[in-house]
N, C-alpha and C positions, 0 to 999 in steps of 0.2 A: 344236687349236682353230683357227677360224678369224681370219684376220687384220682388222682393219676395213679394208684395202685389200680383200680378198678380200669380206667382206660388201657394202661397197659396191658391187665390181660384183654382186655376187646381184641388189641392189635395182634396180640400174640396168635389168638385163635382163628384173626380172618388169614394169616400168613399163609399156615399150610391149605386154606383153600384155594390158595391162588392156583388157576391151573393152568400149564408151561405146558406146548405141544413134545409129545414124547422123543420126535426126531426133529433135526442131526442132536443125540442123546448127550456128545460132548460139548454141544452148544446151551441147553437148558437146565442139562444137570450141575451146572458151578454156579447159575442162576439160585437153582434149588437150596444148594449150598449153601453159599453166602448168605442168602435169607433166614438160614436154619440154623446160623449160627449166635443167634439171639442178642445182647445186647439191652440198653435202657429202655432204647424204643424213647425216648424222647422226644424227638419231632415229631412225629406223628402222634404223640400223647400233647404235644401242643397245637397243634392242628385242632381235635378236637376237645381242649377246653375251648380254644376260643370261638370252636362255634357254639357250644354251651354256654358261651355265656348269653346269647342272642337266641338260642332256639332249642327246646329240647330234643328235636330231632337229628341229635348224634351222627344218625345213621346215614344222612345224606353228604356227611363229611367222610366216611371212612375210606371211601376210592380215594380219595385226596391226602388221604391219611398214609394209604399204603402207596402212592404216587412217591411223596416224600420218602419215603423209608426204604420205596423203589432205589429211586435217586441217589437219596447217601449212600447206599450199599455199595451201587455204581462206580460213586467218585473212592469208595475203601476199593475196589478191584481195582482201579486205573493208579488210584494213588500208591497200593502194595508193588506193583511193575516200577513204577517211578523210584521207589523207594529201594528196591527187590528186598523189599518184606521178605523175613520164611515165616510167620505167623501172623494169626488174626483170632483175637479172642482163641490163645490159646491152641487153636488149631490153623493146619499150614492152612496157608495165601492160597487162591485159587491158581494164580501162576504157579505155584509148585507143585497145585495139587496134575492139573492140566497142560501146564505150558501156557507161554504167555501171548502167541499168538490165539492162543482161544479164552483165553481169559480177555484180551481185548476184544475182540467176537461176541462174549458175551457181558462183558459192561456196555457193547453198543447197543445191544436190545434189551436190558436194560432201561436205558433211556427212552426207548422205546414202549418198553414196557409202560416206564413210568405215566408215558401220554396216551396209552392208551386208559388206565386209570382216571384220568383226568377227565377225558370223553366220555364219562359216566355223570358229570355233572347235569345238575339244571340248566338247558338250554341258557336259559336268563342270567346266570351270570360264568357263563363258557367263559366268554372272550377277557372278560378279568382275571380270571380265575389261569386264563393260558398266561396271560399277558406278565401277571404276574409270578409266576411257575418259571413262564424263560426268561424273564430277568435275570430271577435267585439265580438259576442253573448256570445261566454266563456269569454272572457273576465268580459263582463258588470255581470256576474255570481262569476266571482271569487272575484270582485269588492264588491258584495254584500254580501257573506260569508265573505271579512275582517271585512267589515264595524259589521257585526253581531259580531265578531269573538273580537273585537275593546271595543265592548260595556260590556264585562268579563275581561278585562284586563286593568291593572293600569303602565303597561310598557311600551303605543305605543309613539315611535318615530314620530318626525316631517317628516321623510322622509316616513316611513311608510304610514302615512298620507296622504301625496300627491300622494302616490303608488294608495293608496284604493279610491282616488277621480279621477285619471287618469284613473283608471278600471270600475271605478262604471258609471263613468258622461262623460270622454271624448273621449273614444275609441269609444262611437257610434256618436260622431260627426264627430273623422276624420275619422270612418268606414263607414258614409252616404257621405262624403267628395269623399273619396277613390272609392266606389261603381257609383257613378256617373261620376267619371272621366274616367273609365274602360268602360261603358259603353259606354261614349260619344267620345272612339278614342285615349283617352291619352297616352304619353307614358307612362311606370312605373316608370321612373323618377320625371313626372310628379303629377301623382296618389300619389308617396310615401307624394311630396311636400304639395299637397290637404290634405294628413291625418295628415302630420306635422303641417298643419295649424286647421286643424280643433279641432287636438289631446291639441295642446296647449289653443286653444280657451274654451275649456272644461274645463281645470283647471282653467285657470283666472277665467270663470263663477263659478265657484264654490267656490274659495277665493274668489271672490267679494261676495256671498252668505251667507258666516260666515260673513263678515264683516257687509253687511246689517242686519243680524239675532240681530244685538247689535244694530247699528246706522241704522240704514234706518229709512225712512219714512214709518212707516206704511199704510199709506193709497194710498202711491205709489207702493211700496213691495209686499204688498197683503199678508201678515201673520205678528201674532205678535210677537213684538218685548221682544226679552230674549228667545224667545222658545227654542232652545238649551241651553240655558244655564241652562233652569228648564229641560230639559231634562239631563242634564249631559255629551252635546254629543261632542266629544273629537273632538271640531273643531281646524283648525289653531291657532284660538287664544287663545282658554285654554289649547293647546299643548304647546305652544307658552310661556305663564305663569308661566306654571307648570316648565319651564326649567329657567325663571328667577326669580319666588320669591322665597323665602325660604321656607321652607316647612307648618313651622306653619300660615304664611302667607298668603300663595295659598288655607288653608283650605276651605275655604267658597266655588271654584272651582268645591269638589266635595261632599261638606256638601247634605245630606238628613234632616237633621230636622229645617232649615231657613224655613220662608214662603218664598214662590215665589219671591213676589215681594222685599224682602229684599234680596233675593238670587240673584234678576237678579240686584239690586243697588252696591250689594258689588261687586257682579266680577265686572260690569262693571269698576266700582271706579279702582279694581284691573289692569285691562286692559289699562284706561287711564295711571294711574302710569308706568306702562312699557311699553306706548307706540307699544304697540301690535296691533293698529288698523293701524298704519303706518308702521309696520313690515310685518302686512298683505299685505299691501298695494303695498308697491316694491315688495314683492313676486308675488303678482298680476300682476304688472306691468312686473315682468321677464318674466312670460308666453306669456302674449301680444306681447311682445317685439317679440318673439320665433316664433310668429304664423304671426307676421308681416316681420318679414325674410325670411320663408317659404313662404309666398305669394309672396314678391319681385324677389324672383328667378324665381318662375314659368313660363317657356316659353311660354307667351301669351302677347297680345296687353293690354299697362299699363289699354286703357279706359275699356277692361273688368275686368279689379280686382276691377274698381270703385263699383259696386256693394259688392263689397265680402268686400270691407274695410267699406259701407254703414251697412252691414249686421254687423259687431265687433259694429257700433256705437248703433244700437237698438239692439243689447245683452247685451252692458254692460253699458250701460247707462240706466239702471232702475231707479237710487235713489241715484249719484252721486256728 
């Protein structure tokens, strides 16, 4: 099997073959861009292990591979507008680069793109393979409207929360999970286990992600530390908070007039006292747990899940 170093570069190499009609030049070149800007490459590096585990023909997954990778890009262009990013890996947002009514322009074809990718499959399993595909994508959409929806409201649940991080962040892992085992021959028994595993593996990344945003290393992280918290952004752990301190208490949680840095020292303080970084933490660990059961079952030879349990250690061992 292949290594996900070794997939990676696959993905890497088929990218700049993709070929983008030259005009309107400002509609295909942010395309170009945002592709070029590289990245783990991780979904589509899980796309195809899971068809390697069913078949060694890699190659019949890679339009599916680049569908997904299509995709995420997509929702980074529409998400930077939303957000008004001025960067992306380091380099400006495509709305900065272009404007943002053609940077919407060009996350729409995009999407587009992506299904056109898709249309390269085996006739025999198209209609899974679509069926599957526009679930993830409504999903990762309806993910993104909570989360916006999230940011007006002083009512959202803890459970709510792990709804809008399961829709936002992990349905296109176990939907690139899913898509590649469809491809590679699996059963649907098998394919559901793949999305189980990968569906869960999304939420742990993403509680581990709050938790880092407080405690991590920043210069391992790669962002800094408190950002959500000066942003107000109603992670696990000021969900979490706001359900155990008292209310005069948890003020500081959703305070506008601290400085920053006094705003990211008290919640944290806050955080420590209620033990909210170790509450995140088993919550974390349940999902793991969840995606590491789904993988045990899966009818395949133990020595290939060796990879897929290598692949949980470099996702979430960032800054542990």
């Amino acid at each position: 099997m292949h290594s996900p170093t070794q997939l990676q570069e696959i993905i890497e190499n088929a990218i700049p073959k993709i070929v983008y009609p030259a005009h309107p030049a400002d509609l295909y070149e942010p395309i170009r861009y945002i592709m070029s800007l590289g990245g783990k490459r991780i979904r589509p590096v899980m796309v195809l292990m899971a068809t390697e585990l069913f078949t060694d023909e890699i190659n019949k997954a890679l339009d599916v591979a680049l569908a997904i990778e299509t995709f995420h890009n997509f929702t980074l262009v529409h998400d930077d507008i939303m957000d008004n990013a001025p960067l992306r890996r380091g380099k400006q947002t495509v709305h900065e680069k272009w404007g943002s009514n053609n940077a919407i322009l060009s996350g729409d074809v995009m999407m587009v793109e992506s299904n056109k990718h898709l249309s390269k499959v085996d006739v025999n399993v198209l209609k899974p393979v679509l069926d599957t595909f526009n679930a993830t994508a409504q999903g990762v959409c309806e993910g993104q409207q909570l989360d916006m929806e999230f940011e007006q409201r002083s009512d959202v649940s803890i459970a709510e929360y792990i709804e809008m991080i399961r829709l936002k962040t992990a349905v296109l892992l176990g939907g690139a999970m899913k898509l590649g085992a469809i491809v590679g021959g699996a059963s649907m028994a098998d394919a559901e286990l793949l999305y189980n595993f990968g569906e869960n593996l999304g939420v742990a990344f993403q509680l581990q992600d709050d938790i880092l945003d407080v405690y991590g290393n920043p210069e391992k992280f790669g962002k800094q530390v408190g950002g959500d918290i000066m942003a107000n952004k109603k992670t696990f752990l000021h969900l979490t908070t706001l359900a155990l301190a008292p209310l005069d208490e948890a003020a500081p949680l959703t305070s506008t007039a601290l400085a920053q840095a006094e705003k990211v020292s008290q919640v944290t303080q806050l955080y420590n006292k209620y033990g909210v970084k170790e509450l995140a933490t088993t919550e974390m660990d349940k999902y793991l747990d969840k995606a590491h059961q789904a993988l045990n079952a899966l009818a395949v030879a133990e020595e290939k899940k060796t990879q897929f349990r290598e692949l949980v250690q470099q996702i979430m061992e960032r800054d542990r």
